[in-house]
C-alpha positions in Angstrom: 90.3 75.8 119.8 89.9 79.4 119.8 90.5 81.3 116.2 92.0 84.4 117.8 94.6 82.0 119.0 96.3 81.8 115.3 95.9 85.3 114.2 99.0 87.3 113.7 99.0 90.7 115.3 99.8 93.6 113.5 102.8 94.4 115.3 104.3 90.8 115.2 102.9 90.7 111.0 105.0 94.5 110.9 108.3 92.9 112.3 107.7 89.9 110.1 106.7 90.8 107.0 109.7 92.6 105.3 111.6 89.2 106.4 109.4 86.8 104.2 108.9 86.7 100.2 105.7 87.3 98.7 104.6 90.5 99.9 102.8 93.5 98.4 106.2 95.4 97.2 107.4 92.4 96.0 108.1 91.7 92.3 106.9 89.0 89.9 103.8 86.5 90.6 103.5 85.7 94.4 101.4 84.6 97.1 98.3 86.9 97.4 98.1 87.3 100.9 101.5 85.6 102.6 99.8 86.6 105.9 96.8 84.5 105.6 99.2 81.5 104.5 101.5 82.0 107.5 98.0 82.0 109.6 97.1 79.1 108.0 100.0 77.2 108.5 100.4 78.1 112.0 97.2 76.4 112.7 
């Protein structure tokens, strides 16, 4: 399988990210890096 495969893009990660909790401007204790999870998980 080819890593490149499961990376998000920085245009799709700048449509997604102000749609999923856990981000940088986000209050309180969250995920450290909700793009690496949502990589991750993709796999």
């Amino acid at each position: 399988m080819r890593p490149e495969r499961f990376m998000i893009s920085d245009r799709s990660w700048a449509i997604i990210e102000p749609l999923v909790p856990g981000t940088a401007r986000s209050c309180g204790v969250t995920a450290k890096d909700t793009r690496l999870f949502l990589e991750a998980v993709s796999r």
